[in-house]
C-alpha positions in Angstrom: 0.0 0.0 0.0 2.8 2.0 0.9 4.7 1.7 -2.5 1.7 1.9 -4.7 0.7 5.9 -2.8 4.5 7.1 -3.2 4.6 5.2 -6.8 1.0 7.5 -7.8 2.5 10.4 -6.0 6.0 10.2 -8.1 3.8 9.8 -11.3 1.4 12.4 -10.4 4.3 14.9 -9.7 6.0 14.0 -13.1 3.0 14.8 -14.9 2.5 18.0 -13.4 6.2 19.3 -14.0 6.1 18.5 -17.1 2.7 20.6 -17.5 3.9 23.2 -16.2 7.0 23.8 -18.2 5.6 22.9 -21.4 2.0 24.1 -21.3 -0.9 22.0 -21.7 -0.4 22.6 -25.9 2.3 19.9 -25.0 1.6 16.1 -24.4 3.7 14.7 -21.2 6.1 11.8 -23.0 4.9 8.1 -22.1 5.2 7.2 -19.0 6.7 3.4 -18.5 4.2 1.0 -17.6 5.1 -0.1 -14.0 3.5 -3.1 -12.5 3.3 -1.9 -8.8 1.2 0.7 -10.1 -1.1 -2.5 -11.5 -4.9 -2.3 -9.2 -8.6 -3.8 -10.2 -11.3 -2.6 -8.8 -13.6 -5.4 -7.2 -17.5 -5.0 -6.5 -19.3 -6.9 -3.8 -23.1 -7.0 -2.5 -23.9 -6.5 1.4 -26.1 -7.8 3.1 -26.5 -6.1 6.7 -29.8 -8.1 8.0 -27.8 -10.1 10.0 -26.0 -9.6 13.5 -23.1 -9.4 11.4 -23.0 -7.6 7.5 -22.5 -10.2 4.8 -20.3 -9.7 1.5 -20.6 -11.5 -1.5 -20.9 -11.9 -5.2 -17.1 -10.4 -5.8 -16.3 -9.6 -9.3 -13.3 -7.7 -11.3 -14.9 -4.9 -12.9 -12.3 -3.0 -14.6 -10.2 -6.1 -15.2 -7.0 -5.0 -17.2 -3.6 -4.1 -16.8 -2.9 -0.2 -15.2 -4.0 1.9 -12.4 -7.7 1.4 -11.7 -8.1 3.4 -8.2 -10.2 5.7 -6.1 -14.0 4.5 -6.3 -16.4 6.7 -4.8 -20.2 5.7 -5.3 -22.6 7.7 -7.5 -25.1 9.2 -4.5 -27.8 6.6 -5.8 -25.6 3.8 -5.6 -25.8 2.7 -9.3 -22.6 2.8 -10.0 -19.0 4.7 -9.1 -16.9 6.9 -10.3 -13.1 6.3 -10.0 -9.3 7.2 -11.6 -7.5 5.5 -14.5 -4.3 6.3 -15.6 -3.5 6.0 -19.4 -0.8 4.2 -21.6 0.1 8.5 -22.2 0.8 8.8 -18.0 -2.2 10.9 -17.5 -5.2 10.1 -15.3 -8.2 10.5 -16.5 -11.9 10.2 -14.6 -14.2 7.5 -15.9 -17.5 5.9 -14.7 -18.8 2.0 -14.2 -22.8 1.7 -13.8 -23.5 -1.8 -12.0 -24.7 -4.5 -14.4 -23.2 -2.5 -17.4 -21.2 -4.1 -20.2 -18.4 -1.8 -19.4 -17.3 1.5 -18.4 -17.5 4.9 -19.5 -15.2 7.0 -20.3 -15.9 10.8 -18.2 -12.9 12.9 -18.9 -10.2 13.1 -21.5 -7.8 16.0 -21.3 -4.5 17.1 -21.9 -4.3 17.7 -17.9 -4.5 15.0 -15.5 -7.6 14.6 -13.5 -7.6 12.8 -9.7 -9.2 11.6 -6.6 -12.9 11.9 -7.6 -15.6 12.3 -5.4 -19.8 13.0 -5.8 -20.5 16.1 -4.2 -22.8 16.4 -1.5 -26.0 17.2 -3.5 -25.6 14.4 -6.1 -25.7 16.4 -9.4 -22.0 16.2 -10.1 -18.9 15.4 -8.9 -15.3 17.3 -8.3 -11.7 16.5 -8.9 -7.9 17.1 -8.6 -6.9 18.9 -11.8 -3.3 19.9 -12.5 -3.4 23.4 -14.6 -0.3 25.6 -15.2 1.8 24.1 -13.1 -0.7 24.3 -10.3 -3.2 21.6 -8.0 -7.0 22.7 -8.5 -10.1 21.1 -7.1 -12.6 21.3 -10.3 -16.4 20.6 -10.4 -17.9 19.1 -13.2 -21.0 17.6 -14.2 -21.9 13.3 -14.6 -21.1 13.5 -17.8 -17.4 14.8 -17.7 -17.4 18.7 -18.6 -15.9 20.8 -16.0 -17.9 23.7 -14.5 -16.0 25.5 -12.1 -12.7 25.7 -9.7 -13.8 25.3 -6.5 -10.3 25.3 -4.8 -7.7 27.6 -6.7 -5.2 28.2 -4.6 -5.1 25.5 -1.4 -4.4 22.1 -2.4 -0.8 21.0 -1.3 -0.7 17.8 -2.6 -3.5 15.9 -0.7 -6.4 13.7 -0.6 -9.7 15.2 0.4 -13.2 14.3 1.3 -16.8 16.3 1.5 -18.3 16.9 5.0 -21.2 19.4 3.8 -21.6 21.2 0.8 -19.2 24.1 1.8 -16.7 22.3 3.5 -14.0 19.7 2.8 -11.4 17.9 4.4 -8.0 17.7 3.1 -5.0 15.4 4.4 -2.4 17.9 3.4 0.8 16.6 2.2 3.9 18.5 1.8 6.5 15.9 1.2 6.7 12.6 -0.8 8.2 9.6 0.0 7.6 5.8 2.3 7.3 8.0 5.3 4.5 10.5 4.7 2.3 12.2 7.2 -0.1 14.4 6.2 -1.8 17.8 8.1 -6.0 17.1 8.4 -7.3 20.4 7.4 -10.9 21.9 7.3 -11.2 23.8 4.4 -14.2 26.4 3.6 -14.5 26.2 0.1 -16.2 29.9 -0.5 -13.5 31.5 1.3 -10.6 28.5 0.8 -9.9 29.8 4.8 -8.1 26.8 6.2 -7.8 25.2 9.4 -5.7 22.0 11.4 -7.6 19.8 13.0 -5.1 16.9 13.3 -1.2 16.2 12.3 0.4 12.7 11.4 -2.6 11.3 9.9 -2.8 8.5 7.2 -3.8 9.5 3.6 -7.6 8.8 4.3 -10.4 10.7 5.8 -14.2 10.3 5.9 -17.4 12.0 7.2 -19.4 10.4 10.0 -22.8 11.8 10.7 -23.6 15.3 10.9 -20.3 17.0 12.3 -17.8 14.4 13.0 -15.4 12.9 10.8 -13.2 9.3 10.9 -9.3 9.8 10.4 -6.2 7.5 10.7 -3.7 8.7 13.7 0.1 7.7 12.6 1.6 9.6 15.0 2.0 6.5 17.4 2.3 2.9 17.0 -0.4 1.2 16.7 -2.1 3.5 14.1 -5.3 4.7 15.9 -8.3 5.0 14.0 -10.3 8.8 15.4 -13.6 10.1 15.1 -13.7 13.9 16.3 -16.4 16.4 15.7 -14.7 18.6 13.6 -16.0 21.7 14.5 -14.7 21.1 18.4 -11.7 19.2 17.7 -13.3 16.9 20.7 -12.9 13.2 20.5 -15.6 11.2 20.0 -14.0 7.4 19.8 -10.5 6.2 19.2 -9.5 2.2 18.5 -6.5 0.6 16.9 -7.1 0.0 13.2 -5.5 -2.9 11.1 -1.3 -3.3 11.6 0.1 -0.8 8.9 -3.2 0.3 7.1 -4.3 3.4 6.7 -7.1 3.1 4.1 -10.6 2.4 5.5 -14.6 3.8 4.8 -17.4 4.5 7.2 -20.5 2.3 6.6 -24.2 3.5 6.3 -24.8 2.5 9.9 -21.1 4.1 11.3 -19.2 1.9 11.4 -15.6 1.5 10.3 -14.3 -1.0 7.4 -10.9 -1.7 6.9 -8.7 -4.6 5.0 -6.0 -6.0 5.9 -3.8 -8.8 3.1 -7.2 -9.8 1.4 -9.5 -9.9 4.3 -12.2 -7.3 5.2 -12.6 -6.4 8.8 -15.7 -4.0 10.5 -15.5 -2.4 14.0 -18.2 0.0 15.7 -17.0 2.3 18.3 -18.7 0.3 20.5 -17.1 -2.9 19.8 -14.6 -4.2 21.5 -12.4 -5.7 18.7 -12.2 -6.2 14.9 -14.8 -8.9 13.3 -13.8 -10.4 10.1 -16.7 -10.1 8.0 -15.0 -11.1 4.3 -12.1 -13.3 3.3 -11.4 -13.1 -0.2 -8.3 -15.2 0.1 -9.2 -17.2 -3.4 -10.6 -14.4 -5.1 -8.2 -11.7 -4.9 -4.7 -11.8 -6.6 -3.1 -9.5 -4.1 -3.6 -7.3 -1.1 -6.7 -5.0 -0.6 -6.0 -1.2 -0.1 -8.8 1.1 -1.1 -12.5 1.0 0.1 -15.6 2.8 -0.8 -19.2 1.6 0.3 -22.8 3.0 -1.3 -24.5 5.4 0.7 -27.1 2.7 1.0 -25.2 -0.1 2.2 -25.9 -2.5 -1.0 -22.5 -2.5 -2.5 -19.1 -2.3 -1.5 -16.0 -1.5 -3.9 -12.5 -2.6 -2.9 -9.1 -1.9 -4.8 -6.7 -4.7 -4.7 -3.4 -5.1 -6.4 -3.1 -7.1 -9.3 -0.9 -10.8 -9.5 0.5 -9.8 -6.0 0.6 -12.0 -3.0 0.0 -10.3 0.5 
């Protein structure tokens, strides 16, 4: 997990020098296809009727060799949106609708779009662009064309969620490398005023509920997973996560789900351990990192690497 965020970070960084000293008249040169940087993105129903949720049905739906990353579900659950980066080295947005025959293609630019997620209302969804040299976050519409900057000048580098429909939370990172800590950051995006919340945390960050949001704490071993109310800064549960990960999501009904090798674990704040809900041992090739449920509950996306073990 480690390798493949400072591989995307070092090709993502490539992309954008070489945007921004030869314009975006100018193609970036290939970029050589590295199989570390290989992921599928895996789609599984849920079934929560139980004392315990149930997953099942796993299936590859992107299924081919390159960086398929990022899923976040369409607010109606019918499908997610998620990044793919091209033979050229640019990312680009696209779109898989459950039961489709394949996926759609949502944005293809001469810059290199990120890190998509729906925003809050449903009607369209934003994105990291790099422009002139520069990080943007960039609303656009379901079917691909951009509409706005809604972030111009504060995005150092870092992965970001919605809380509300004016606010977002960034993990701020100012460095690159095996050893990165990011800043969590409240970030008002009329005014793109900025404020710390939390330092040494992992590279993902969810909403929980009106107010609060879930982080990963890295600055102590074990990793601690948080929720805080973000508008106090006071602490509203705190449990180890999963040994090394830092990549989770936040159920429909709160609670926490996190992999670890190609298992799937769930913990409530009230809980007093991890409950493996999902082992995907003979269905995965390699290790899951990335998570993303529905809003719902039905579905659950997970990114695993492709021909690894772990």
């Amino acid at each position: 997990m480690e390798r493949e965020s400072a591989g995307v970070y070092r090709l993502f960084a490539t992309v954008a020098g070489v945007l921004a000293a030869g314009g975006c008249s100018d193609p970036p040169p290939p970029v050589t296809h590295n199989p570390a940087l290989d992921t599928d993105i895996y789609v599984a129903r849920a079934d929560w009727e139980g004392a315990s949720p149930r997953f099942f049905d796993l299936v590859n739906v992107t299924r081919r060799s390159g960086y398929d990353n990022q899923p976040n579900f369409l607010a109606d659950g019918s499908g997610f949106i998620y990044t793919v980066i091209n033979e050229d080295g640019l990312s680009d947005i696209w779109m898989y609708r459950l039961g489709a025959a394949g996926p759609e293609r949502l944005t293809m630019t001469l810059t290199t779009e990120f890190m998509p997620k729906v925003m809050p209302a449903g009607g369209g969804f934003s994105s990291i662009r790099y422009e002139e040299g520069f990080s943007r976050l960039w609303a656009f519409d379901l079917e691909g064309r951009p509409e706005r900057v809604i972030l111009r000048d504060h995005l150092p580098f870092g992965y970001y969620t919605w809380l509300n429909d004016s606010q977002v939370a960034m993990v701020a990172s100012y460095s690159l490398g095996e050893d990165e800590h990011g800043e969590l950051q409240i970030v008002d995006v009329g005014t793109e005023s900025v404020r710390t919340v939390a330092a040494d945390v992992g590279r993902c960050v969810a909403p929980l509920g009106d107010g609060a949001l879930v982080y990963v704490d890295k600055s102590e071993e074990p990793w601690m997973v948080r929720g805080i109310d973000y508008y106090s800064g006071a602490e509203q549960f705190a449990f180890p996560g999963r040994p090394g990960m830092e990549d989770f999501a936040v159920a429909h009904d709160g609670s926490v789900l996190m992999a670890e090798g190609r298992q799937l674990f769930r913990r409530a704040p009230d809980m007093d351990d991890w409950e493996l809900v999902a082992d995907w041992s003979g269905e995965l090739e390699g290790p899951i990192s990335r998570i993303a449920a529905s809003r719902d509950g039905t579905y659950l996306a997970v990114v695993a690497e492709s021909g690894k073990a772990g």
